[in-house]
C-alpha positions as CSV (number, residue, x, y, z in Angstrom):
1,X,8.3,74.0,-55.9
2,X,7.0,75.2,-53.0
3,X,8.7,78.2,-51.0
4,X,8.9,78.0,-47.0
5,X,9.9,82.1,-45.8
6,X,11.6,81.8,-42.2
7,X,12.2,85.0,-40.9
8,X,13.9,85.2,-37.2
9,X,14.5,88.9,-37.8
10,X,13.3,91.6,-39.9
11,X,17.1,92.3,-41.0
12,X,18.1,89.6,-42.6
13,X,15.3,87.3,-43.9
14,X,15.8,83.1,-45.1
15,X,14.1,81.8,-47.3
16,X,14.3,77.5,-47.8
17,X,13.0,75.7,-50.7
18,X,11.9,72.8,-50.2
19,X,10.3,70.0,-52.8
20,X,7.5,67.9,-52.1
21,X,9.5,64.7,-51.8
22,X,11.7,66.4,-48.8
23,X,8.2,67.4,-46.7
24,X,7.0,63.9,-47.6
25,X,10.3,63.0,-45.8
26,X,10.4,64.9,-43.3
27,X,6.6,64.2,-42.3
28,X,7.4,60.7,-42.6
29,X,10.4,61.3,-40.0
30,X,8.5,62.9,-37.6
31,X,6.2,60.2,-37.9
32,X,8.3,57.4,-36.9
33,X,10.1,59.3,-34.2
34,X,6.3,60.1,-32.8
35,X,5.8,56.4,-33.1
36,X,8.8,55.0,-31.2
37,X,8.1,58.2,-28.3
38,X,5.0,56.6,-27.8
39,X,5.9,52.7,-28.0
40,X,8.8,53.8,-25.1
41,X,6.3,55.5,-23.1
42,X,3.5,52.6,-23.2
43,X,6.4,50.1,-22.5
44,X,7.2,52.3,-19.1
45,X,3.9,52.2,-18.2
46,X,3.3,48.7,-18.7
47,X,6.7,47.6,-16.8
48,X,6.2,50.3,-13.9
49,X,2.2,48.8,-13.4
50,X,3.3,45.4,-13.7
51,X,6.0,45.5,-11.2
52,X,3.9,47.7,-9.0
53,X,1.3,44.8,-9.4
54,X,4.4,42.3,-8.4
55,X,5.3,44.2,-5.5
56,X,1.8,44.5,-4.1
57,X,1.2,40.8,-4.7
58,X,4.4,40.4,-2.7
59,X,3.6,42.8,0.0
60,X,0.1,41.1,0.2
61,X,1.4,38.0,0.8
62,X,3.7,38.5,3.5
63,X,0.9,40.2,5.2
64,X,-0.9,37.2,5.4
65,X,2.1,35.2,6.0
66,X,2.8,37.3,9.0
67,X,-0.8,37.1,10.2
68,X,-1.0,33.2,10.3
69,X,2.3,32.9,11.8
70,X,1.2,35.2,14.3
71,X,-1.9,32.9,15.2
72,X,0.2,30.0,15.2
73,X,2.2,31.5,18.7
């Protein structure tokens, strides 16, 4: 077994043990939770641009909407 030493102080010292299958976990862990941080952050981005997109289209169209009815008077 391997032997992880945290020390916050100088006083009082902890020391964790930890065996290979628990880092294997926890790396795993971390891992996923990465993962999902960066699938929720794509997602926003995609759904922010494409309503951004959506809106612009819209915008773009009254525009030209407004500027053939105005010929029309």
């Amino acid at each position: 077994m391997k032997t992880i030493r945290i020390t916050p102080d100088a006083i009082f010292p902890e020391e964790i043990t930890l065996g290979a299958g628990e880092v294997l976990l926890l790396v795993v862990v971390l891992l996923v939770l990465a993962d999902l941080v960066f699938l929720l952050v794509m997602k926003y981005k995609y759904t922010v641009g494409f309503k951004n997109r959506k809106l612009r289209e819209f915008i773009d169209r009254l525009a030209k909407h407004e500027k053939r009815f105005r010929r029309e008077k």
